[in-house]
C-alpha positions as CSV (number, residue, x, y, z in Angstrom):
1,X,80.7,113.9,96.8
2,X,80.7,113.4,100.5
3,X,78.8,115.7,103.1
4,X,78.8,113.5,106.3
5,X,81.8,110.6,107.2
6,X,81.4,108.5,109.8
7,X,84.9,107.7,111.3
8,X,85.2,104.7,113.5
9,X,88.4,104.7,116.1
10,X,89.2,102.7,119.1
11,X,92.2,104.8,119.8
12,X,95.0,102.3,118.5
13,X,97.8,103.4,116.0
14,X,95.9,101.7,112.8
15,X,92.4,103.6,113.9
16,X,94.5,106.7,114.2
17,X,95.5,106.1,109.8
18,X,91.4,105.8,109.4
19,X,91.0,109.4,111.5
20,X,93.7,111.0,109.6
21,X,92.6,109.8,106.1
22,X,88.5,110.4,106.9
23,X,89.7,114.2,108.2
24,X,91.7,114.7,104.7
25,X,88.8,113.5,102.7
26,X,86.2,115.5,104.7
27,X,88.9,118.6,104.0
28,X,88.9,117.7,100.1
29,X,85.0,116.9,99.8
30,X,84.5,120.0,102.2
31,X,82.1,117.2,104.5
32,X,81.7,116.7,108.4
33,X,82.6,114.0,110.0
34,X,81.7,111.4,112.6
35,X,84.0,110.6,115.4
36,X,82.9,107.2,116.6
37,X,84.2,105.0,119.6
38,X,81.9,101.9,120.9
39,X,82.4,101.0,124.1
40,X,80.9,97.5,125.3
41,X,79.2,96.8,128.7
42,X,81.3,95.2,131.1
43,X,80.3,91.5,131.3
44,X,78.2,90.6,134.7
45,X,78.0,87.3,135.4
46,X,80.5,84.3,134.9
47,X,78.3,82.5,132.0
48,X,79.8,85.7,129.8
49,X,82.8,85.7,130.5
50,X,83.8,87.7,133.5
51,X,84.8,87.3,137.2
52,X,81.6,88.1,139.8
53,X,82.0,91.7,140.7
54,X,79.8,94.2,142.4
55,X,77.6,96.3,140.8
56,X,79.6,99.1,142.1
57,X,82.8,97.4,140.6
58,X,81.2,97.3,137.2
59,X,79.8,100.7,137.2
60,X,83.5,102.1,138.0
61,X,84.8,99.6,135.2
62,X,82.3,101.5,132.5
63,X,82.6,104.7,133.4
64,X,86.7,104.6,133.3
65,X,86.0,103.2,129.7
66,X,83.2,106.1,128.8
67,X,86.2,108.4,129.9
68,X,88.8,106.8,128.1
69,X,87.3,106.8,125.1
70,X,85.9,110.1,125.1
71,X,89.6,111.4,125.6
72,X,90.0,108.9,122.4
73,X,87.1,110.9,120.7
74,X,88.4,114.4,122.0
75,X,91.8,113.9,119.9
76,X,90.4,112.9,116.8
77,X,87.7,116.1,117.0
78,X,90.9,118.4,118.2
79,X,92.7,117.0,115.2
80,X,89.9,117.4,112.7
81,X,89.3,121.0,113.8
82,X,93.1,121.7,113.5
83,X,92.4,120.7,109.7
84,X,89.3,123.0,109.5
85,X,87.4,120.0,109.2
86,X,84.1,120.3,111.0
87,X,83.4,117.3,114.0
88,X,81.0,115.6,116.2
89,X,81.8,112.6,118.4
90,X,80.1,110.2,119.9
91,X,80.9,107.6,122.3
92,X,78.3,104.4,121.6
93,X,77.6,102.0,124.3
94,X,77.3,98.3,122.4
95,X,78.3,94.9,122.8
96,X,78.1,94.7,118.6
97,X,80.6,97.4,117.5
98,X,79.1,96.4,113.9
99,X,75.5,97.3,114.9
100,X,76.7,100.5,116.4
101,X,79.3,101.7,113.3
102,X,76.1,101.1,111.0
103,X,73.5,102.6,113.3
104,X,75.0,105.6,113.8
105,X,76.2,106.0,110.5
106,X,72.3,105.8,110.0
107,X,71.2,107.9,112.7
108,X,73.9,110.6,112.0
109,X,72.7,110.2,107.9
110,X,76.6,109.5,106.7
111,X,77.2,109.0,103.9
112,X,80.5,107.0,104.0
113,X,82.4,104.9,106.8
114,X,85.9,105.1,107.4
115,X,87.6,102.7,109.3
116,X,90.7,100.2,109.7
117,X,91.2,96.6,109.5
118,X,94.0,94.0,110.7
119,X,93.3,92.3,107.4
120,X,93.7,88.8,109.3
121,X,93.0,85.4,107.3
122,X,92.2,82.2,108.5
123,X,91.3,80.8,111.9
124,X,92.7,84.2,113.4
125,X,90.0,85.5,111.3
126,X,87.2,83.0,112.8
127,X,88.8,83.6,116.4
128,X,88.9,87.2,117.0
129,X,85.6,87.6,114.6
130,X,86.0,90.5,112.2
131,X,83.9,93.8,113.1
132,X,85.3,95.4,109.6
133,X,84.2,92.7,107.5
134,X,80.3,92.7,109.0
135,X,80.0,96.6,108.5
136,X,81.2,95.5,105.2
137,X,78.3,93.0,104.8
138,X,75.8,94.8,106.3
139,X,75.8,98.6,105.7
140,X,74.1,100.0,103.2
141,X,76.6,103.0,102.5
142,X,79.5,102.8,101.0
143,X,82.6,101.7,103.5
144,X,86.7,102.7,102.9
145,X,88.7,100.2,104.7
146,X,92.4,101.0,105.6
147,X,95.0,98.8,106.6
């Protein structure tokens, strides 16, 4: 059914349920997967957000998140090989962790996304912005959501 699953963590405890349940698929359907963690740029100048910092500062800034989330990547491809499930990861660099998920998923030529959602309604919703829902709207492969 499935030969390649893109798998979208960020490292936190629901993320891990979408890892776990895209491995035991890829197991059952005998598919790959795709380990993905997007990392954003660090803001650099007020208007977006952010305090002035050096260049320097910045750099140091991104390159503690690149490791820390290809520690998060390393776990989920230690976990899927554990489960003779065959892994790639990739660690994305995007402010649009929507653009990236679908992207890749195009890039890599998955078949299927895997990843989690808070489920939040309302103005929470319309706060916080959900990244689920626009892979939802936008991809043109199918998605499995997990809450």
């Amino acid at each position: 059914m499935y030969k390649r699953i893109l798998v979208a963590t960020d490292g936190s405890d629901l993320s891990q349920k979408a890892v776990t349940h895209a491995i035991g698929l890829a197991g059952l359907c005998k598919a790959e997967i795709v380990v993905v963690k997007v990392v954003p740029r660090y803001p650099q100048t007020y208007f977006e957000g952010s305090m002035s910092l050096t260049e320097s500062d910045a750099e140091r800034i991104e390159a503690q998140w690149a490791k820390d989330s290809q520690a998060i990547v390393d776990a989920a491809l230690q976990q899927a090989t554990g489960a003779g499930v065959t892994a790639v990861g990739k660690v994305i660099k995007s402010d649009v962790v929507s653009d990236a998920l679908i992207g890749t998923a195009k890039d890599e030529h998955a078949d299927l996304i895997v990843m989690s959602s808070h489920g939040r309604k309302g103005i929470s919703r319309l706060l916080l912005g959900s990244e689920t829902q626009q892979v939802l709207t936008h991809s043109a492969i199918p998605v499995l959501v997990l809450r």
